[in-house]
DSSP file (Angstrom, degrees, kcal/mol; ACC not computed):
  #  RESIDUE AA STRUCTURE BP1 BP2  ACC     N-H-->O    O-->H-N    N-H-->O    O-->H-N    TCO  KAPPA ALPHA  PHI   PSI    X-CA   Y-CA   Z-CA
    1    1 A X     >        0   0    0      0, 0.0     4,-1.2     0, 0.0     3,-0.3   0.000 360.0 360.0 360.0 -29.9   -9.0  -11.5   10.7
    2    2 A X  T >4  +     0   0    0      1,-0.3     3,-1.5     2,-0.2     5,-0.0   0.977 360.0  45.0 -61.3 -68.2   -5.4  -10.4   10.6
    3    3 A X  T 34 S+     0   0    0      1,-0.2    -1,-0.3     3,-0.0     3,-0.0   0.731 120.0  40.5 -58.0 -13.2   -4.5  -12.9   14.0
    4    4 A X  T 34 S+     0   0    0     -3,-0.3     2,-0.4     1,-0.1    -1,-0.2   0.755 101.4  79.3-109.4   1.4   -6.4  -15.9   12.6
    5    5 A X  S << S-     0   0    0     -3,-1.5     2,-0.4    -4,-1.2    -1,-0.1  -0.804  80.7-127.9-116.4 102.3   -5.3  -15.6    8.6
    6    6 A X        -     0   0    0     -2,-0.4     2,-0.2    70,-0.0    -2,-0.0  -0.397  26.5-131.0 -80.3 152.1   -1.7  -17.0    7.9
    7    7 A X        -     0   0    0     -2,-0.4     2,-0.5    71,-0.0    70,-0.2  -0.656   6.4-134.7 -82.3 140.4    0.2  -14.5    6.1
    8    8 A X  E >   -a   77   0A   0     68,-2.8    70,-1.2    -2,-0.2     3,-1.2  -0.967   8.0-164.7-108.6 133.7    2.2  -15.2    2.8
    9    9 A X  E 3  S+     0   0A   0     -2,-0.5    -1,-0.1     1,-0.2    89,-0.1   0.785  90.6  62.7 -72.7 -19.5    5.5  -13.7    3.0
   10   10 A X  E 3  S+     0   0A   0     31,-0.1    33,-1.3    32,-0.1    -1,-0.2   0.616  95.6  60.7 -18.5 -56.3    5.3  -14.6   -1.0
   11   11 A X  E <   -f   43   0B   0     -3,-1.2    68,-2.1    65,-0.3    67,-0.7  -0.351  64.3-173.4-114.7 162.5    2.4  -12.4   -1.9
   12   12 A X  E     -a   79   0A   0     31,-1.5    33,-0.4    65,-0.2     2,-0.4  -0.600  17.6-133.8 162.2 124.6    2.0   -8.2   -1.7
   13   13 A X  E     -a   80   0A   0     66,-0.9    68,-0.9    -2,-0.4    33,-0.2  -0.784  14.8-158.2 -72.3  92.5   -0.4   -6.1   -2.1
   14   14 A X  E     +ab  81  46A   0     31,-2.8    33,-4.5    -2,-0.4     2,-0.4  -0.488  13.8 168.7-120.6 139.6   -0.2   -2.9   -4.0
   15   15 A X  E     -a   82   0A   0     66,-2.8    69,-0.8    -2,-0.2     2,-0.5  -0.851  12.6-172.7-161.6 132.0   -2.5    0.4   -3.9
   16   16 A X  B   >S-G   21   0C   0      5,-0.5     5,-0.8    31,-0.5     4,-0.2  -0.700  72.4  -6.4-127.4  98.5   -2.3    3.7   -5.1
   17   17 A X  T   5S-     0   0    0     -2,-0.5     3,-0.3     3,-0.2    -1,-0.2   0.773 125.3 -53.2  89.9  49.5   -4.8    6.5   -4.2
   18   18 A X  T   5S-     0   0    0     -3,-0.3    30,-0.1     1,-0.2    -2,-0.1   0.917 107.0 -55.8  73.2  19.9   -7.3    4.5   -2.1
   19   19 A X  T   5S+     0   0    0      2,-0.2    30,-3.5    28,-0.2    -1,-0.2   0.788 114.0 116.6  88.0  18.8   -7.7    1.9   -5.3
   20   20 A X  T   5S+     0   0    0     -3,-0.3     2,-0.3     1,-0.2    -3,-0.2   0.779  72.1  25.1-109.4 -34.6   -8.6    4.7   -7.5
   21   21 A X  B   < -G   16   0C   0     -5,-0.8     2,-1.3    -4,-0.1    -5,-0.5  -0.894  55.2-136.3-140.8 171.4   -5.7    4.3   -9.7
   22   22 A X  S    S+     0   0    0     -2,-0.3     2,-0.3    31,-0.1    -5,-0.1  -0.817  77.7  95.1-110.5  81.5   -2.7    2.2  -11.4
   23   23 A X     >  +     0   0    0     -2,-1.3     4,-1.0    -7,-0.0     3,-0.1  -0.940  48.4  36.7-154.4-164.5    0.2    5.1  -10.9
   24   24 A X  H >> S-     0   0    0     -2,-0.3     4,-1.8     2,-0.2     3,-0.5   0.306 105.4 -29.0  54.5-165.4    2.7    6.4   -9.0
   25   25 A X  H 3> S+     0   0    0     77,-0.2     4,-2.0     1,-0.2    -1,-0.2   0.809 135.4  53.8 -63.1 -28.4    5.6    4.6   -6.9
   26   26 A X  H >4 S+     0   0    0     76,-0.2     3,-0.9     2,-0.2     4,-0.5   0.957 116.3  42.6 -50.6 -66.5    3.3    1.4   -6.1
   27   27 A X  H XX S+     0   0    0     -4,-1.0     4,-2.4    -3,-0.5     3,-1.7   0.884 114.0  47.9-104.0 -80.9    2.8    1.2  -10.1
   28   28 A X  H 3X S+     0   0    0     -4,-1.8     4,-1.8     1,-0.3    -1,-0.3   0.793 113.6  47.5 -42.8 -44.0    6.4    1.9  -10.9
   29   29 A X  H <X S+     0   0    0     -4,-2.0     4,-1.2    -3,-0.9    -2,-0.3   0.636 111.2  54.2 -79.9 -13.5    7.8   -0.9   -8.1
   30   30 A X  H <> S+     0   0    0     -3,-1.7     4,-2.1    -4,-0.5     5,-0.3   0.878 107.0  49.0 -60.5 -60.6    5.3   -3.5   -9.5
   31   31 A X  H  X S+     0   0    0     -4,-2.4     4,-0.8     2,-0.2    -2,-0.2   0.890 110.6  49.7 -44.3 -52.0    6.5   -3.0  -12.8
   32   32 A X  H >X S+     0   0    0     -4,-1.8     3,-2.3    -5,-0.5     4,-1.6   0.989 111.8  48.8 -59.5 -57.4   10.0   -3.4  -11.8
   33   33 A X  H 3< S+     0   0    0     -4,-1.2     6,-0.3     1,-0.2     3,-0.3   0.772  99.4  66.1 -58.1 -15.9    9.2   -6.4   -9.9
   34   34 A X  H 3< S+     0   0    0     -4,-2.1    -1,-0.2     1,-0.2    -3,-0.1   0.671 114.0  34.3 -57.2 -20.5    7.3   -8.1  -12.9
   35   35 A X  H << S+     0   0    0     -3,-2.3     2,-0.6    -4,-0.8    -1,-0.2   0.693  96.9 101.5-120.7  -1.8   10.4   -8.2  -14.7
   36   36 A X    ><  -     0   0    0     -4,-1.6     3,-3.4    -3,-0.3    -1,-0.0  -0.661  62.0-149.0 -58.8 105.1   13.0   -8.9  -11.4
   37   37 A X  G >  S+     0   0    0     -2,-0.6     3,-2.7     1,-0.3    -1,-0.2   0.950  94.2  68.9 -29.3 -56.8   13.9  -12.6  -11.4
   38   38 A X  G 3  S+     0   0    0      1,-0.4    -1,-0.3     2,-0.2     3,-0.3   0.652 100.8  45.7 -49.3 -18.5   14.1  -12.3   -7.6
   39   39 A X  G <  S+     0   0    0     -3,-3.4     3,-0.5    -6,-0.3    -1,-0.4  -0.204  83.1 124.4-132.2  36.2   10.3  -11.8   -7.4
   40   40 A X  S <  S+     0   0    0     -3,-2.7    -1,-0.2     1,-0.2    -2,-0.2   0.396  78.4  23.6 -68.4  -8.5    9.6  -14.6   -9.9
   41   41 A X  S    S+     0   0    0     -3,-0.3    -1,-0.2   -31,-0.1     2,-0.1   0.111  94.3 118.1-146.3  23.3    7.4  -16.7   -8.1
   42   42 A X        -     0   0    0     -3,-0.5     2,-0.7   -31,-0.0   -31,-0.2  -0.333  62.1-128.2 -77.3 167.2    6.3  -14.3   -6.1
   43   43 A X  B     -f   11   0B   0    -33,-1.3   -31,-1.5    -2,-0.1     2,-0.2  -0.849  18.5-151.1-130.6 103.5    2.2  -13.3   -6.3
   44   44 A X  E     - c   0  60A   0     15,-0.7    17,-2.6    -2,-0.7     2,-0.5  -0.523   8.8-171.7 -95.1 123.5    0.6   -9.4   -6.8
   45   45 A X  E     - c   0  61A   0    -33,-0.4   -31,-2.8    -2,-0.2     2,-0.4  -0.816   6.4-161.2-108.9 149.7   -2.4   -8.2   -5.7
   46   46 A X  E     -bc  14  62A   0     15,-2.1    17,-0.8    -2,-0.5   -31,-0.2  -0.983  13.0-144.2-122.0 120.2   -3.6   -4.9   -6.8
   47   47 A X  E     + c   0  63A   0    -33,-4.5   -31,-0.5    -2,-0.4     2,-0.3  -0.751  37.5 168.6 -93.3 157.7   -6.6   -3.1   -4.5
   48   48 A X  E     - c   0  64A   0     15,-1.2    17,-1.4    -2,-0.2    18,-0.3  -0.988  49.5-155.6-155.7 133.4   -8.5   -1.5   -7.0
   49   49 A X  S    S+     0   0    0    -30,-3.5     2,-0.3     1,-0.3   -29,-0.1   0.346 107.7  35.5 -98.9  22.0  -12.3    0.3   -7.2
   50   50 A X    >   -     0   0    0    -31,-0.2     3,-0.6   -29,-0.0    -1,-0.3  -0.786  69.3-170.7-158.0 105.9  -12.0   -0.6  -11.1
   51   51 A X  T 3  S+     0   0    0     -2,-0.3     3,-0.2    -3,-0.2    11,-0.1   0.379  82.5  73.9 -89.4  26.7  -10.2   -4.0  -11.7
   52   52 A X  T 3  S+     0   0    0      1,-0.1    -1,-0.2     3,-0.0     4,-0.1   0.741  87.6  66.6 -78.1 -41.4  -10.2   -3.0  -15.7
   53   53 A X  S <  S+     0   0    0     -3,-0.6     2,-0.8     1,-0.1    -1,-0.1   0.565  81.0  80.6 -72.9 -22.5   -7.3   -0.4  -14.8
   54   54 A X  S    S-     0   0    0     -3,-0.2     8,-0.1    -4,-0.1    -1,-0.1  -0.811  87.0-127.4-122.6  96.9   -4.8   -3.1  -13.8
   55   55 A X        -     0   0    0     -2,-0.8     2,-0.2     1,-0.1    -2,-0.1  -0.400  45.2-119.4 -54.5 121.0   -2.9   -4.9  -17.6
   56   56 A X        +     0   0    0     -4,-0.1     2,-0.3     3,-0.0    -1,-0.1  -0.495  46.6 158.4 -35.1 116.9   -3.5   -8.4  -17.0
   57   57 A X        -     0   0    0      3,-0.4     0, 0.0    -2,-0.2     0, 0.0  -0.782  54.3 -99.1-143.8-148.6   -1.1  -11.3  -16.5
   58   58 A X  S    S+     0   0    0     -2,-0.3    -2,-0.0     1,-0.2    -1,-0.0   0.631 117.4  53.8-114.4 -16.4   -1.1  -14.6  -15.0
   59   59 A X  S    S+     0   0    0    -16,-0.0   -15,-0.7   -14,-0.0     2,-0.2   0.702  99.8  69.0-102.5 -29.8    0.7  -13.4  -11.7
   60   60 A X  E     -c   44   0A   0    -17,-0.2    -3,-0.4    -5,-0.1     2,-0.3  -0.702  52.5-170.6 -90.8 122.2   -1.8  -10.3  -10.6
   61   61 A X  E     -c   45   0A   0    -17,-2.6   -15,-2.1    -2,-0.2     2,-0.1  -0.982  17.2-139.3-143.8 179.9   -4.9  -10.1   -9.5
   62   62 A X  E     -c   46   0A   0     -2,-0.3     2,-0.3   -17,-0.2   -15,-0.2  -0.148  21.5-174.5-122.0 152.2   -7.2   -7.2   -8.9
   63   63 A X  E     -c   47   0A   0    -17,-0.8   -15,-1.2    -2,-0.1     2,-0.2  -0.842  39.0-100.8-169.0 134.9   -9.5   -7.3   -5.5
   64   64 A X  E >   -c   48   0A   0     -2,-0.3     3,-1.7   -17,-0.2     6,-0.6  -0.512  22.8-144.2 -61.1 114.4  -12.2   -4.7   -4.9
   65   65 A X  T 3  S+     0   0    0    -17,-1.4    -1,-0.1     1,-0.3   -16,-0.1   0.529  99.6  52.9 -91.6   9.0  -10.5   -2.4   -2.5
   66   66 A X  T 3  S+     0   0    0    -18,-0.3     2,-0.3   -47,-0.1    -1,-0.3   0.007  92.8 100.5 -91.1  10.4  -14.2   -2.0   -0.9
   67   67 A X  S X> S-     0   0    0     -3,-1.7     4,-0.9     1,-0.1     3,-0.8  -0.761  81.2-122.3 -94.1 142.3  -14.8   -5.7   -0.4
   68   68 A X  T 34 S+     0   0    0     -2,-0.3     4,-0.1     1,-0.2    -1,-0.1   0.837 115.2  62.1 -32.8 -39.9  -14.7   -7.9    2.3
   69   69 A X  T >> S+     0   0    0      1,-0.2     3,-3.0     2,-0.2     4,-1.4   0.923  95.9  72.4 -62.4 -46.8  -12.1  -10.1    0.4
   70   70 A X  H X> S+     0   0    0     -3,-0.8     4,-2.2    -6,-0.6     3,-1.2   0.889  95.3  45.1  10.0 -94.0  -10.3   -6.8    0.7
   71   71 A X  H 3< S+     0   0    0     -4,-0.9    -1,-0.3     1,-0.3     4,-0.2   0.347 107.3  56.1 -57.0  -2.9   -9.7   -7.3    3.9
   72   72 A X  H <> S+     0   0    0     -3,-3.0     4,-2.3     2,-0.2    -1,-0.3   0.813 108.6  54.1 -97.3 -49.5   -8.7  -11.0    3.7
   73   73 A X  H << S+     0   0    0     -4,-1.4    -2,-0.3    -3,-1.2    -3,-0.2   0.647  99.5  52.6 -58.9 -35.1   -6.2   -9.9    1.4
   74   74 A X  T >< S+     0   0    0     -4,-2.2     3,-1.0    -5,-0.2    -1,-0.3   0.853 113.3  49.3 -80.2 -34.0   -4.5   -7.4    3.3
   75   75 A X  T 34 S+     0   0    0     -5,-0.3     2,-1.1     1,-0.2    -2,-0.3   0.990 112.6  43.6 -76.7 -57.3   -4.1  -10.1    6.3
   76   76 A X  T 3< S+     0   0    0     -4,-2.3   -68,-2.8   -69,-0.2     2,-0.4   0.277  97.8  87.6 -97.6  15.2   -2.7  -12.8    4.3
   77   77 A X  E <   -a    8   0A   0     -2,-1.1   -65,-0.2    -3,-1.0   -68,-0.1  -0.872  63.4-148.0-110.2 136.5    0.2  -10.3    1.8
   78   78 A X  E    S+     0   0A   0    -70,-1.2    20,-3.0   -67,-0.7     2,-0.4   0.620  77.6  51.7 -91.0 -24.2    3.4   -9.9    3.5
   79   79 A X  E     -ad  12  98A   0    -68,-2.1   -66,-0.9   -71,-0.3    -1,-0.3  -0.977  55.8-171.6-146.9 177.2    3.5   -6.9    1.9
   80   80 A X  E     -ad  13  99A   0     18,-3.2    20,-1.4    -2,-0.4   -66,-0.2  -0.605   7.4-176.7-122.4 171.9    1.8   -4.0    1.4
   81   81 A X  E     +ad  14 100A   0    -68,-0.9   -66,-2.8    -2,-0.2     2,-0.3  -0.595  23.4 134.1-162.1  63.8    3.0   -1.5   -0.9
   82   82 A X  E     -ad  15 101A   0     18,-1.3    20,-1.4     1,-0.2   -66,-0.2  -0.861  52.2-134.6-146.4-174.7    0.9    2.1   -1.4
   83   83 A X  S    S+     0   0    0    -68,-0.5    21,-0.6    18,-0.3    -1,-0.2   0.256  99.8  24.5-166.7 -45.8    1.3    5.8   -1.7
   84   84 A X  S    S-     0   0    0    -69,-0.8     2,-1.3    19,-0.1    -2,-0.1  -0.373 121.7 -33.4-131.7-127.4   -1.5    6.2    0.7
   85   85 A X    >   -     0   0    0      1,-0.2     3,-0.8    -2,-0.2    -1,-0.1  -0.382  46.9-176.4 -78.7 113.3   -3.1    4.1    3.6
   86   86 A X  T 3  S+     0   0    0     -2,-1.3     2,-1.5     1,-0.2    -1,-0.2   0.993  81.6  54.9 -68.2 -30.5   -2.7    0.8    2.3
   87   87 A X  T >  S-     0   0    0      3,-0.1     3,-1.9     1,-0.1    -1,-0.2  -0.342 118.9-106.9 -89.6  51.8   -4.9   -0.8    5.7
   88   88 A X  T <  S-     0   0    0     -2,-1.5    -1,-0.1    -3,-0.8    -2,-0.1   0.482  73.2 -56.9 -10.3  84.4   -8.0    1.8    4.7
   89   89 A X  T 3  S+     0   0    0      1,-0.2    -1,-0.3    33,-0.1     2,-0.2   0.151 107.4 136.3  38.4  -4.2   -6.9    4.1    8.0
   90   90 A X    <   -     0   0    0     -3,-1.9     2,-0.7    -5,-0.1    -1,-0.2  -0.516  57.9-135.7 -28.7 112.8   -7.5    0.7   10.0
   91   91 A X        +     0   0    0     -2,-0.2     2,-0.3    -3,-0.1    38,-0.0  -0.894  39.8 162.8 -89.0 128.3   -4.3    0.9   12.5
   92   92 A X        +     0   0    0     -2,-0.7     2,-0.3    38,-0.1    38,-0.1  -0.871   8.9 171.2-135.9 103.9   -3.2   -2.5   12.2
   93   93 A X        +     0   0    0     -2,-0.3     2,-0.2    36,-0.0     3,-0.1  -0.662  14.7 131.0-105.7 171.0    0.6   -3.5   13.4
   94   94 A X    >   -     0   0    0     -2,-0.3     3,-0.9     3,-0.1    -2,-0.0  -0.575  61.3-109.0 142.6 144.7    2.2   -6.8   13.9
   95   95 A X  T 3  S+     0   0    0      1,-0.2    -1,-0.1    -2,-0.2    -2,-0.0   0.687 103.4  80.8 -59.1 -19.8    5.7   -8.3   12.6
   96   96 A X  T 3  S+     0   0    0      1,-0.1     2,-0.5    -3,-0.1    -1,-0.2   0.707  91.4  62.6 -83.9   0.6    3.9  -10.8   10.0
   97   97 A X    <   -     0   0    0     -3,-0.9     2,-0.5   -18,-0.1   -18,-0.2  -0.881  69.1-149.7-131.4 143.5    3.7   -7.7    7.5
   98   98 A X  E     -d   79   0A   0    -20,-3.0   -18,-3.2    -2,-0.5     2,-0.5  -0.921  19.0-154.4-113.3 129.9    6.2   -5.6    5.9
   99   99 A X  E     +d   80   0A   0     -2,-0.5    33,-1.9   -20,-0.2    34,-1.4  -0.947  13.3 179.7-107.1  95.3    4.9   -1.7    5.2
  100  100 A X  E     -de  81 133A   0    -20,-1.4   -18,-1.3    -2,-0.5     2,-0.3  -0.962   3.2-174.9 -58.1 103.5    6.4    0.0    2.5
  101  101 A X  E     -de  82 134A   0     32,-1.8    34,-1.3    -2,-0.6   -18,-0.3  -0.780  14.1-179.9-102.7 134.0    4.9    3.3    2.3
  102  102 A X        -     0   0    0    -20,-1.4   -77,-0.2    -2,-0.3   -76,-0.2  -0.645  30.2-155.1-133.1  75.3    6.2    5.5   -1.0
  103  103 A X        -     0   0    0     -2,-0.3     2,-0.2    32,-0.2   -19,-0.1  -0.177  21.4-115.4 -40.1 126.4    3.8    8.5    0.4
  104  104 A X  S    S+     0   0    0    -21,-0.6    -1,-0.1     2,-0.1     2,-0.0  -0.523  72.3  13.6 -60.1 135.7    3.0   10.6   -3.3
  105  105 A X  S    S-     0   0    0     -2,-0.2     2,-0.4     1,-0.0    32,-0.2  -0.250  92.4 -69.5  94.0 172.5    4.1   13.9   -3.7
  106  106 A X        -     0   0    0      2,-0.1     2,-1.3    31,-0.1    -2,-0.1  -0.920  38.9-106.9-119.8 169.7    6.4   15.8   -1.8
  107  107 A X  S    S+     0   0    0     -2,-0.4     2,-1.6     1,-0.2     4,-0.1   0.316  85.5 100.1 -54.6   9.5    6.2   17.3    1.6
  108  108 A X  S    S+     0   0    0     -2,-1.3    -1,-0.2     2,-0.1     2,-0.2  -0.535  75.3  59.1 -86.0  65.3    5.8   20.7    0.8
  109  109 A X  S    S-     0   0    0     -2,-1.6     2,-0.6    -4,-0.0     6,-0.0  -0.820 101.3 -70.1-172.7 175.3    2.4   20.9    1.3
  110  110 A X        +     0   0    0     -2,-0.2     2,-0.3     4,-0.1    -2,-0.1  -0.950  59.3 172.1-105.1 143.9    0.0   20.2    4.4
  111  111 A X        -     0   0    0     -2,-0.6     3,-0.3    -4,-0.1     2,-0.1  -0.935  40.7 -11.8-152.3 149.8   -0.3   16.4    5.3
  112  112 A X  S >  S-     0   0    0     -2,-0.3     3,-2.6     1,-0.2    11,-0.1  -0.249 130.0  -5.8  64.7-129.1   -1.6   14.3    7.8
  113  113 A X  T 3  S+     0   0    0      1,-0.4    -1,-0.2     9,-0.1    10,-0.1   0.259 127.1  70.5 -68.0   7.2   -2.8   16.1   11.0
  114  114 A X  T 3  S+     0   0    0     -3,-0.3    -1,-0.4     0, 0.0     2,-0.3   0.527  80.0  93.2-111.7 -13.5   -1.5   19.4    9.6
  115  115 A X  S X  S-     0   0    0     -3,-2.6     3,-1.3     1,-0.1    -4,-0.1  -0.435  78.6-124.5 -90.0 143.2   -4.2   19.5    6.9
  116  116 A X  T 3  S+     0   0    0     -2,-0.3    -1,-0.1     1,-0.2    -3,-0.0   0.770  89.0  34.3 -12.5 -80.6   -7.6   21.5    7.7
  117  117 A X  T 3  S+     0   0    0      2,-0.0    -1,-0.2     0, 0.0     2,-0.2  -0.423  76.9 164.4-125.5  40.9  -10.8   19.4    7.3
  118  118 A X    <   -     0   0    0     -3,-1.3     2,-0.2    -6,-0.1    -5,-0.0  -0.452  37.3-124.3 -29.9 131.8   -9.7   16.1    8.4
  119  119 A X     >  -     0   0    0     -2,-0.2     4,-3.4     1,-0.0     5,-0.4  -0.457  28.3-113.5 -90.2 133.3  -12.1   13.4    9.3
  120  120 A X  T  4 S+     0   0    0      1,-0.2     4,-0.4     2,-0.2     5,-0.0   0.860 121.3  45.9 -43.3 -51.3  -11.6   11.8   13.0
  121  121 A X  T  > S+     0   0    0      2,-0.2     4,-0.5     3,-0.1    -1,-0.2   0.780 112.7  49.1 -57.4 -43.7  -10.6    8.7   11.7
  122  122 A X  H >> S+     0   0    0      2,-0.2     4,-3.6     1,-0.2     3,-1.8   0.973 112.2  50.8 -61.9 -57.9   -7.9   10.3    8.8
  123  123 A X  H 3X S+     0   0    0     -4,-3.4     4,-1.0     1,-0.2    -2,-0.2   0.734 107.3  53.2 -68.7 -17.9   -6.5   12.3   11.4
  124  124 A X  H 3> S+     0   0    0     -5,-0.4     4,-0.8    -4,-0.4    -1,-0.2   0.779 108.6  58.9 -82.2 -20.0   -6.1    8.8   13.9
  125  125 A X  H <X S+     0   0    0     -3,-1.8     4,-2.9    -4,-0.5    -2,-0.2   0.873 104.0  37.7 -71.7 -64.8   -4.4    7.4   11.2
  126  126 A X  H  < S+     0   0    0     -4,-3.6    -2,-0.2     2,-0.2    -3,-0.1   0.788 112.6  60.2 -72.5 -14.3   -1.7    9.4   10.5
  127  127 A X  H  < S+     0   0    0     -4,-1.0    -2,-0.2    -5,-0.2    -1,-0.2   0.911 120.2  29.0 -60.2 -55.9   -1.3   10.0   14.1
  128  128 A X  H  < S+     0   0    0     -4,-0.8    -2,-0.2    -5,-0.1    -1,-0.2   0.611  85.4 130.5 -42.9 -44.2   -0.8    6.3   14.5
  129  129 A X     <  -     0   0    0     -4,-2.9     2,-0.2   -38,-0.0   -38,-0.1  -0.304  32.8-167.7 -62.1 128.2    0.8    4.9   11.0
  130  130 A X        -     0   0    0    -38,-0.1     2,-0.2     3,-0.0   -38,-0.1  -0.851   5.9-176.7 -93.6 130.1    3.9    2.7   11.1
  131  131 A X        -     0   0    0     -2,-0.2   -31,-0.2     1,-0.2     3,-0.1  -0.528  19.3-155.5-123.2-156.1    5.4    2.1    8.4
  132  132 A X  S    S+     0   0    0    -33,-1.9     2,-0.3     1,-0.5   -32,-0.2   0.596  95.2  20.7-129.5 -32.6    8.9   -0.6    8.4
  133  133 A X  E    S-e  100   0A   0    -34,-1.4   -32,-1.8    -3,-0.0    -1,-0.5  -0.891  70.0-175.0-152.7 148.4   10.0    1.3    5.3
  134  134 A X  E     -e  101   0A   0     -2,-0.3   -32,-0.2   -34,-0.2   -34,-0.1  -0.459  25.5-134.1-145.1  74.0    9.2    5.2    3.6
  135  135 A X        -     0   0    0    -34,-1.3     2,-0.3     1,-0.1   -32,-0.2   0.269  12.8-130.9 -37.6 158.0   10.5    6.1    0.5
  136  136 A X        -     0   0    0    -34,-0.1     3,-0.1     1,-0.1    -1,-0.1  -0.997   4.5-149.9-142.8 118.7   12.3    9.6   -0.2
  137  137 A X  S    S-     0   0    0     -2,-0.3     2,-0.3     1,-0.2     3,-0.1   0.605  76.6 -54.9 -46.1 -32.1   11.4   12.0   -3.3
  138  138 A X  S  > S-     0   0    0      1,-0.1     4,-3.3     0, 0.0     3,-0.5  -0.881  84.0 -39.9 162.5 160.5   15.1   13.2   -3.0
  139  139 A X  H  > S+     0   0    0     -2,-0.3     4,-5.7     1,-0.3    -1,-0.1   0.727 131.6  50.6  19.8 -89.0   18.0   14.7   -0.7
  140  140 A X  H  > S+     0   0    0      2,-0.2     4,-3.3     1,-0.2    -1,-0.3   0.872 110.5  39.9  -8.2 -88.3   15.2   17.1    0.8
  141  141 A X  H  > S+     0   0    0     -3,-0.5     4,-1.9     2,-0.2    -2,-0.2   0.933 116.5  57.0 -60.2 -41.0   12.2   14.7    1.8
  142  142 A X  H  < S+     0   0    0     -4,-3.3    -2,-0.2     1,-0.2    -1,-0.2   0.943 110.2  45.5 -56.4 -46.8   15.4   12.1    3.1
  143  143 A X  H  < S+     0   0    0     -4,-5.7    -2,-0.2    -5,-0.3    -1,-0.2   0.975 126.2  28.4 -43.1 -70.4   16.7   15.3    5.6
  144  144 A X  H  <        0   0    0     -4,-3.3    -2,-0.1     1,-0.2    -3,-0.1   0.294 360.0 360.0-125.5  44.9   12.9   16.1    7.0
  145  145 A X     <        0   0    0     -4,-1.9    -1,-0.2    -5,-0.2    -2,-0.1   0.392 360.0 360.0 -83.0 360.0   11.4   13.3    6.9
């Protein structure tokens, strides 16, 4: 679907924890952009598993981040915008999308391939994941990241 689905560079697609919640740096960079002129006529999608979670307005809407539509929606947003796999561990590259990843937490912990009881698929992911952009918690994460 991604090669036959024209992309709008316009529109981007925000998710934070797998669709389980409205937090963290996606949350926090939506909110700024709701109120940035520059992103005035721009158009927000939220993946969500509860589209209740998400304050309404006329520029957002909410898409089941288990639905097919899902998946329509991530080809056609020019960007994506999450804190964890926005392309639900699906490796998907290509120029028509811009990846902003603002991973949660910091790195003082075990992540990606370094954690235990990974799933084949989890562990393919992070092995794989490109992002065009990665946000830094501070000083720290910017050094050894």
């Amino acid at each position: 679907m991604i090669f036959f689905t024209k992309t709008d560079k316009k529109q981007i697609l925000f998710v934070s924890f797998s669709g389980r919640q409205y937090s963290d740096s996606p949350r926090a960079v939506y909110e700024k952009m709701l109120t940035d002129s520059r992103f005035g006529d721009y158009h927000f999608v939220w993946g969500v598993r509860n589209d209740h979670m998400v304050p309404p307005n006329k520029r957002t809407v909410c898409v089941n981040i288990n639905s097919l539509g899902y998946y329509r929606i991530l080809a056609q947003s020019g960007v994506w915008i999450g804190n964890t796999s926005v392309e639900r561990l699906i490796h998907v590259s290509g120029r028509q999308h811009l990846y902003l990843q603002t991973w949660h937490g910091i790195p003082l912990k075990h992540l990606g391939p370094d954690e235990p009881e990974l799933n084949f698929l989890t562990r393919y992911w992070y092995k794989h994941a490109k992002f065009d952009l990665l946000t830094a918690s501070g000083k720290y994460d910017q050094k050894n990241i």
